[in-house]
PyMOL CGO cylinders between C-alpha atoms (Angstrom):
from pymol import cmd
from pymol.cgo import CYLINDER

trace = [
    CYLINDER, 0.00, 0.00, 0.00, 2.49, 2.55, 0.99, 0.3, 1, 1, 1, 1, 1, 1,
    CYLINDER, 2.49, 2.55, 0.99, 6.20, 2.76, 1.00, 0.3, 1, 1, 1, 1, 1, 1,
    CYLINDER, 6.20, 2.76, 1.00, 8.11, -0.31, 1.44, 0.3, 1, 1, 1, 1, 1, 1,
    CYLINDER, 8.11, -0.31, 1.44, 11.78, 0.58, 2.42, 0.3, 1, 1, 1, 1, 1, 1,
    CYLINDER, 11.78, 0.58, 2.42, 13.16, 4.49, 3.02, 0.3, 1, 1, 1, 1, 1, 1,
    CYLINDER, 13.16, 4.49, 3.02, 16.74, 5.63, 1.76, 0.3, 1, 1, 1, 1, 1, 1,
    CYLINDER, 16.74, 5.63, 1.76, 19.64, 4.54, 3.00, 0.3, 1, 1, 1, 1, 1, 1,
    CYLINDER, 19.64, 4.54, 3.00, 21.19, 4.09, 6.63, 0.3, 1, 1, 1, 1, 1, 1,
    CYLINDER, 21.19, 4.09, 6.63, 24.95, 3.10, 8.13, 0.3, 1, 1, 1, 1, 1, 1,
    CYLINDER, 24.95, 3.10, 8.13, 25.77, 0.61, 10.61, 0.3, 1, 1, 1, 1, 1, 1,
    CYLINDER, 25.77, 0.61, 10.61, 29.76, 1.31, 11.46, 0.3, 1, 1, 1, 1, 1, 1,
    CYLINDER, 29.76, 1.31, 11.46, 31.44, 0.76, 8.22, 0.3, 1, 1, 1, 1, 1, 1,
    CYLINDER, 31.44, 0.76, 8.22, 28.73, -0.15, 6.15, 0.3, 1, 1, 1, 1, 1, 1,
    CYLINDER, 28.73, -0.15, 6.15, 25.87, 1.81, 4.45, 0.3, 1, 1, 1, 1, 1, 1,
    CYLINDER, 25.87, 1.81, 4.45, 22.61, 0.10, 3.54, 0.3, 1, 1, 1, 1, 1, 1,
    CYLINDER, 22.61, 0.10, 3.54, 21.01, 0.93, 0.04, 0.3, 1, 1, 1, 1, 1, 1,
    CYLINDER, 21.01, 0.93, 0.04, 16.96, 0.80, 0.15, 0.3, 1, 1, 1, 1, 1, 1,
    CYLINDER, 16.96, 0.80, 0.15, 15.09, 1.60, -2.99, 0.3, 1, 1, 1, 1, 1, 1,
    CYLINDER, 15.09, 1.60, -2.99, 11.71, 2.92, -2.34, 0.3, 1, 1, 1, 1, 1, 1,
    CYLINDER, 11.71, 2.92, -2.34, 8.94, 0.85, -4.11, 0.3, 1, 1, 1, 1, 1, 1,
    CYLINDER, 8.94, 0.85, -4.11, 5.08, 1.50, -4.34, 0.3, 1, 1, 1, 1, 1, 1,
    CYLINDER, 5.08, 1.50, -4.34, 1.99, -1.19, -5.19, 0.3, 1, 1, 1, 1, 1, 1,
    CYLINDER, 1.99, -1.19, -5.19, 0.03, 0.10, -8.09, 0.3, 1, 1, 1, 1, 1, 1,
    CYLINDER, 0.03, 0.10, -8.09, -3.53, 0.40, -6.92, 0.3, 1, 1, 1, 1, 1, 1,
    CYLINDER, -3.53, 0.40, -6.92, -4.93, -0.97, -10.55, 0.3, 1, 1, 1, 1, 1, 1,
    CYLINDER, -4.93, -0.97, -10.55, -2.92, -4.38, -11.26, 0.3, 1, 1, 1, 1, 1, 1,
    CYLINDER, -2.92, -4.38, -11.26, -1.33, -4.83, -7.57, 0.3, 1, 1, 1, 1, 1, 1,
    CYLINDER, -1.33, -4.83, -7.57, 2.52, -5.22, -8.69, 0.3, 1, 1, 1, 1, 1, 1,
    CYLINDER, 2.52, -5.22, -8.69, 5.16, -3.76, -6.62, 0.3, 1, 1, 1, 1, 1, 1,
    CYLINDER, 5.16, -3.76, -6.62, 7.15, -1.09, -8.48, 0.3, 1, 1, 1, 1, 1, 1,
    CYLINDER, 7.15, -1.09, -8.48, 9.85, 1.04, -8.06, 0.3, 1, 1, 1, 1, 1, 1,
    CYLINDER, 9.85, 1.04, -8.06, 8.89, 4.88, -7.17, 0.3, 1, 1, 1, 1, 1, 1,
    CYLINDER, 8.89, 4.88, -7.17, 9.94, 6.19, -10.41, 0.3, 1, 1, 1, 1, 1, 1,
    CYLINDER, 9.94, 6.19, -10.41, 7.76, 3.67, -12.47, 0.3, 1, 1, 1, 1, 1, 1,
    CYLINDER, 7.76, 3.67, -12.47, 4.43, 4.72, -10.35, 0.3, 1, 1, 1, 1, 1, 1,
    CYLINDER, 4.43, 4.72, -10.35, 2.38, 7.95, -10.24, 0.3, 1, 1, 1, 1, 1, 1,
    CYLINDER, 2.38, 7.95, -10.24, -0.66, 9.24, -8.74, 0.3, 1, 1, 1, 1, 1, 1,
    CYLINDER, -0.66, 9.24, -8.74, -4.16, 10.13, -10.03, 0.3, 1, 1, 1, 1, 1, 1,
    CYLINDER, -4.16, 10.13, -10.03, -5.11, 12.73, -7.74, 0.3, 1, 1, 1, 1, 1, 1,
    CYLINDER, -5.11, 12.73, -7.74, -9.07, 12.77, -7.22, 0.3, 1, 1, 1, 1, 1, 1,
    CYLINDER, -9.07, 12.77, -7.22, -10.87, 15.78, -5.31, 0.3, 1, 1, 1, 1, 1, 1,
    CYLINDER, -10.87, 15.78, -5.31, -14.38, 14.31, -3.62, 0.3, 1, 1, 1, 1, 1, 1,
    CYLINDER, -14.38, 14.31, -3.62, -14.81, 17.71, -1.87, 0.3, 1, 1, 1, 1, 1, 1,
    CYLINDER, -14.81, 17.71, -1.87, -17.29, 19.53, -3.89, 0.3, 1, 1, 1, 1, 1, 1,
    CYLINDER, -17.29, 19.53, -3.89, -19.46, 16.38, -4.00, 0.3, 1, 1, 1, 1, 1, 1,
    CYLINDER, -19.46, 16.38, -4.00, -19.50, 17.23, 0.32, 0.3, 1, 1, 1, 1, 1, 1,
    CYLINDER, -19.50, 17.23, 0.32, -19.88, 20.24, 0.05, 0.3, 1, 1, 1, 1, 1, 1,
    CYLINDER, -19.88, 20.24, 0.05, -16.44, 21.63, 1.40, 0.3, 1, 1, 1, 1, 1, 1,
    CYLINDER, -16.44, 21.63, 1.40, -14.16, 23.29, 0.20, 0.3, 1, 1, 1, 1, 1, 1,
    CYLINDER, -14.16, 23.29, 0.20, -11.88, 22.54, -2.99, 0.3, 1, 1, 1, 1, 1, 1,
    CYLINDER, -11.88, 22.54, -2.99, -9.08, 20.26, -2.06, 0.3, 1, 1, 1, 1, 1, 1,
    CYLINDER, -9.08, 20.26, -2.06, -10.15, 19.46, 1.47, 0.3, 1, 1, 1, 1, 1, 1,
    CYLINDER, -10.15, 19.46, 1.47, -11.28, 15.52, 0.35, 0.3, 1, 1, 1, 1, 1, 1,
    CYLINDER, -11.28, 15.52, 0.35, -8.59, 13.97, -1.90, 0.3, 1, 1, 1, 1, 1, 1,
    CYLINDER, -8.59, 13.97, -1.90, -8.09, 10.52, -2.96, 0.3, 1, 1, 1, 1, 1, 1,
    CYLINDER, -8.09, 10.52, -2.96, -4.67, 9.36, -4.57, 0.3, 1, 1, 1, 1, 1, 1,
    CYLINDER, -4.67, 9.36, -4.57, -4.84, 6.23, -6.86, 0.3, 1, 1, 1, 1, 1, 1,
    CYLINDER, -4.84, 6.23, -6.86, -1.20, 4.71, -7.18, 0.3, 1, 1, 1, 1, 1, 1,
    CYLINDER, -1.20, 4.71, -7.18, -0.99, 3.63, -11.07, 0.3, 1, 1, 1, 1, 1, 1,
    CYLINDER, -0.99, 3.63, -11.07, 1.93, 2.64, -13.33, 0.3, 1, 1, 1, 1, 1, 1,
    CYLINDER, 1.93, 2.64, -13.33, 3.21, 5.00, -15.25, 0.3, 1, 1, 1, 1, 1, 1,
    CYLINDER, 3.21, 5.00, -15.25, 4.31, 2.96, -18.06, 0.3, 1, 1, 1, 1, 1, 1,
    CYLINDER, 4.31, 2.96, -18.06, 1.43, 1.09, -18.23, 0.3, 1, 1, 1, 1, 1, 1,
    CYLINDER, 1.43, 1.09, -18.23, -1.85, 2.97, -20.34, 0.3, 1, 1, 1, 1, 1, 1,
    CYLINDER, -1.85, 2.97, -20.34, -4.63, 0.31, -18.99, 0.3, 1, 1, 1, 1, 1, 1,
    CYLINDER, -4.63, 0.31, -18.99, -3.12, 1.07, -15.20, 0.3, 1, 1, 1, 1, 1, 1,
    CYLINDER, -3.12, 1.07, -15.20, -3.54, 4.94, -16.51, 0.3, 1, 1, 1, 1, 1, 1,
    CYLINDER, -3.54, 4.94, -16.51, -7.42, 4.54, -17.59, 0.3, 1, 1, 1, 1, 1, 1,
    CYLINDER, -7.42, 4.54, -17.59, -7.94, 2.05, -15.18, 0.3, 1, 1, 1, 1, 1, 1,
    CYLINDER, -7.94, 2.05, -15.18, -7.03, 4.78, -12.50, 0.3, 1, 1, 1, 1, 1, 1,
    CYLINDER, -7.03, 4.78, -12.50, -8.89, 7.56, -14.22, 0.3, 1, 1, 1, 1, 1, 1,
    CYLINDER, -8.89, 7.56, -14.22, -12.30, 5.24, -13.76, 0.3, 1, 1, 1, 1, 1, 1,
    CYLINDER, -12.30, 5.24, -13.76, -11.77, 4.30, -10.39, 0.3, 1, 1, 1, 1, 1, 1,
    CYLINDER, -11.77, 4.30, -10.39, -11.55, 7.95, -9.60, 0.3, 1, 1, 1, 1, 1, 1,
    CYLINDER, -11.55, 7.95, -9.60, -14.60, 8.83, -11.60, 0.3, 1, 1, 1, 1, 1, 1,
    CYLINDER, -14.60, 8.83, -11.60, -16.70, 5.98, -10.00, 0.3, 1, 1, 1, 1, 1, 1,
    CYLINDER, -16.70, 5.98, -10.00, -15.35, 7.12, -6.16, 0.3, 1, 1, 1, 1, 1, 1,
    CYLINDER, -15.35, 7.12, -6.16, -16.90, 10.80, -7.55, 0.3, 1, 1, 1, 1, 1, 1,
    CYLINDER, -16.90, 10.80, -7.55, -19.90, 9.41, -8.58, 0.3, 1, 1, 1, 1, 1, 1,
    CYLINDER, -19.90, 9.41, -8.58, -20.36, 7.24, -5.08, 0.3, 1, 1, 1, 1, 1, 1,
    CYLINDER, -20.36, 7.24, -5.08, -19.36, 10.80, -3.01, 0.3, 1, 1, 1, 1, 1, 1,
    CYLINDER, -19.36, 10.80, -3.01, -22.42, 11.96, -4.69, 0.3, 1, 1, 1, 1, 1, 1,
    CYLINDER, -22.42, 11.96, -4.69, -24.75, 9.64, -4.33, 0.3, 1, 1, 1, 1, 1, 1,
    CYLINDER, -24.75, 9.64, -4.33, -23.95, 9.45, -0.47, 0.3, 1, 1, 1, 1, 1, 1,
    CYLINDER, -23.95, 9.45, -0.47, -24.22, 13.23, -0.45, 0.3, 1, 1, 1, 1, 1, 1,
    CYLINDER, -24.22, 13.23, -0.45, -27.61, 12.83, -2.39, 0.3, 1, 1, 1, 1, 1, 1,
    CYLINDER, -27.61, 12.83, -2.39, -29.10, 10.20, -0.19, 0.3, 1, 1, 1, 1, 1, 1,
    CYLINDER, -29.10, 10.20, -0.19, -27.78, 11.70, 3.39, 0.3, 1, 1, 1, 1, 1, 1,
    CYLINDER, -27.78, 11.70, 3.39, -27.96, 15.68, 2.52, 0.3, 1, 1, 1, 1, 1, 1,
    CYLINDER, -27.96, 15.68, 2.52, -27.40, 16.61, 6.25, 0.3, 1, 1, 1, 1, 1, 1,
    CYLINDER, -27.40, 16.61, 6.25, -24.90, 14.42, 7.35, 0.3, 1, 1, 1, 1, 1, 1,
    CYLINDER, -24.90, 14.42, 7.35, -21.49, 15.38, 7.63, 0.3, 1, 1, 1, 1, 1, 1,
    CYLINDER, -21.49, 15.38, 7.63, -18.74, 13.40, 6.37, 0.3, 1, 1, 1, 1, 1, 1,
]
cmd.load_cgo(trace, "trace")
């Protein structure tokens, strides 16, 4: 889901090498950072709230155009359920 190692560190002599990877949210493979990117979804005006305030980030490959679309989709979809909870429970706040 989220990072799996962090930079480097040094024990004494020695200086570990960690490469940080990411799992693509659309086909689930692990991937180094530079081969993932993020679809960046705003729910907020479907609440109400202001612009910005709800985000949702959808982890895709890069190099990968179904992981692209597939990602743009699952962000429209997530819109369309913000408002149809919004619809259904107008006073509730989320």
């Amino acid at each position: 889901m989220g990072k799996k190692h962090d930079s480097a560190f040094t024990t004494g002599s020695r200086t570990l090498l960690y490469s940080i990877t990411w799992e693509c949210e659309v086909c689930k493979r692990t991937r180094p950072d530079k081969a993932i990117s993020v679809h960046k979804v705003d729910l907020s005006e479907a609440f109400g709230i202001a612009v910005g305030t709800c985000m949702r980030n959808i982890k895709y490959c890069n190099d990968n155009g179904t992981c692209h679309a597939r990602a743009i989709a699952e962000g429209e979809k997530e819109q369309k359920r913000a408002r149809e909870i919004k619809e259904r429970e107008p006073n509730d706040v989320v």
